[in-house]
N, C-alpha and C positions, 0 to 999 in steps of 0.2 A: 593809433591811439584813439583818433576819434570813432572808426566802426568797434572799434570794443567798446566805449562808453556807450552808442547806440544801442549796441546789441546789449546792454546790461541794464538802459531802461527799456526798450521793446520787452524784456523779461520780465519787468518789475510789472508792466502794466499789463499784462498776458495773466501774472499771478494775481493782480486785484479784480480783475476783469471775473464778472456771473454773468451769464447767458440770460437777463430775465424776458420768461415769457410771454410771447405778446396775445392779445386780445383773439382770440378762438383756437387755441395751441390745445391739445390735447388734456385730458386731466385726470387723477382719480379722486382728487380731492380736495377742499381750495386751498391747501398748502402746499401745492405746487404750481398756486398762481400768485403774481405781485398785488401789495395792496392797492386798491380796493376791488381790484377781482377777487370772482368767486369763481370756483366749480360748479356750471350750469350744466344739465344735461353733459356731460361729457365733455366740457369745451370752457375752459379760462372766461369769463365774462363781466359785463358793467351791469348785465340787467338785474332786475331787482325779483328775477325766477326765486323757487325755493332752489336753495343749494343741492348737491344730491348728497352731502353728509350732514343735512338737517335731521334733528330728531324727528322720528316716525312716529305718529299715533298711536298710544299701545291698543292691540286687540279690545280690551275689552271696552274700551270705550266706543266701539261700534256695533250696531246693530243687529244684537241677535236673530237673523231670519229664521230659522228654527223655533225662534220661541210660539207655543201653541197662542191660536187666538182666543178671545175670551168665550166663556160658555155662551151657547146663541141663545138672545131672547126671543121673545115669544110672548103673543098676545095670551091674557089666562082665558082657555077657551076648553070645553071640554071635548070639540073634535080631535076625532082622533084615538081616543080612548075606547075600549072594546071591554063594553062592561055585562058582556051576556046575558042580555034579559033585565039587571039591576039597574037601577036609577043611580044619578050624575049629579053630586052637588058641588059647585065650585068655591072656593072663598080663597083669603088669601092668608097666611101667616106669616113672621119670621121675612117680610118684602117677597116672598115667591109666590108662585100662585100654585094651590092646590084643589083635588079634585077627589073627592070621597066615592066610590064604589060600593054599590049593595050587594053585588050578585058575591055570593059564596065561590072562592079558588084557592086551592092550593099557590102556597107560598112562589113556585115557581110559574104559574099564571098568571098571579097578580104582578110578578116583577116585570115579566114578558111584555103583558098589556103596557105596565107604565114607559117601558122603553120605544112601546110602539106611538106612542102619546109624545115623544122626544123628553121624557121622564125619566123620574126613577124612583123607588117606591120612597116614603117621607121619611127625612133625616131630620132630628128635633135637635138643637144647638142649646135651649138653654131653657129656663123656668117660662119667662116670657110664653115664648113660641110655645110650648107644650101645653100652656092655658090655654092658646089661642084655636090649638087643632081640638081640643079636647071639648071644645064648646059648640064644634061644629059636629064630634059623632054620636054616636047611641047606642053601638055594641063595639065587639071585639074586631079592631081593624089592623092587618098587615103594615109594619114599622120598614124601613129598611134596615134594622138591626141584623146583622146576622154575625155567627159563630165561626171561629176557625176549625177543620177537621180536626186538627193537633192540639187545641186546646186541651190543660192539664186538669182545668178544673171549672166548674160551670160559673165562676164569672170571669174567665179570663180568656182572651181571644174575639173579643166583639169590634165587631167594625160598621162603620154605614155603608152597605152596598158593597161589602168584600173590600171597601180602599181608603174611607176617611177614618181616621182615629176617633171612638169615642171618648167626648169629653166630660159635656154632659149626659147624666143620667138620673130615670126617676122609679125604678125598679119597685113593684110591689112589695111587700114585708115578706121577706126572704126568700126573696127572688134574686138573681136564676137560681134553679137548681136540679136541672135537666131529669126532673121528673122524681130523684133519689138522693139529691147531694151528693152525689158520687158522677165524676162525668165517666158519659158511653156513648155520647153523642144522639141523643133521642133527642134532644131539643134547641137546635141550632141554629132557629131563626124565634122572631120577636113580635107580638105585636101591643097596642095599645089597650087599654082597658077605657070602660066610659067614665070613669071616676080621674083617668090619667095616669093611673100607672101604669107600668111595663112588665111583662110576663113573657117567658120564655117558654118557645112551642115548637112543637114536632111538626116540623117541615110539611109534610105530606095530610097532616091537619088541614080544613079551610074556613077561612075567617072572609070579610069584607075586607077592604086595602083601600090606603091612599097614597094616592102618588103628587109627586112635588117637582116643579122647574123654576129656574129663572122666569120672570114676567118681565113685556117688555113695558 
């Protein structure tokens, strides 16, 4: 009588009895450690590590290395510019620094030169800035307006330099109109007038050009 009462608490406390884990016991998570363990690195713990089923910092709050740097500045200097024979006048507009050319080129010279200058021919943003170049030239000067091939009709498809969207614009009185009002692609680049307006010109035409960068 008395080994069967034993043997029916040994049972009883066999059936209350958990196994809890001790302090570096294996883990996936800290729900398989007692309190106030955590799941540290892999192991039941008291330290005050991060747990390894702590919330993880979502992606985008880290640092896009891919993102491009800002455009380089640069002192306003007219080195560098390749004005064939023309005369250099520098000033600034719109915070950039720009650089007026005399010598006569084709639209795709004048872009060349400005890119060889760490340039690119001038992009006018708004009324402001447009007074401001327009005070500095005296005849017909190379914009960086230009036209899309695919364009449907002569005012539609213009961009600064093939890639900034025009916003502003200060088009002469019925201007563009690539020569007929009918687009065929005869006039798919841009340049300035000395009064300030803008006029739409055959590419292969050559005007004087200004070109425009960041200043540092």
């Amino acid at each position: 009588m008395q080994i069967a009462r034993s043997a029916a608490l040994f049972g009883a406390l066999i059936g209350c009895y958990a196994p809890v884990a001790r302090e570096g016991a294996p883990c996936e998570s800290s729900r398989q450690c007692p309190t106030p363990q955590r799941c540290v690195l892999g192991a039941c713990s008291l330290s005050e590590a991060t747990p390894v089923d702590a919330a993880v910092e979502p992606p985008d709050a880290m640092v896009d290395a891919r993102s491009p740097p800002d455009a380089m500045l640069l002192a306003c200097s007219t080195a560098g510019l390749a004005c064939n024979g023309g005369t250099l006048t520098m000033f600034s507009c719109g915070g950039n620094c720009w650089v007026r050319c005399t010598a006569n080129a084709t639209r795709s010279a004048a872009n060349n030169a400005c890119a060889g200058w760490m340039g690119a021919l001038g992009q006018i943003d708004d009324a402001t800035e447009n007074s401001c170049v327009t005070a500095h030239i005296g005849a017909e000067e190379w914009l960086g307006l230009t036209q899309s091939n695919t364009a449907a009709t002569p005012g539609t498809g213009w961009t600064w330099n093939g890639v900034t969207p025009v916003v502003y614009t200060h088009w002469a009185s019925g201007k563009p109109d690539d020569a007929d009002n009918v687009e065929s692609g005869e006039e798919q680049c841009a340049a300035i007038n000395p009064d300030g307006t803008w006029d739409d010109q055959n590419c292969a035409g050559v005007a004087h050009f200004l070109c425009e960068r960041p200043q540092l």
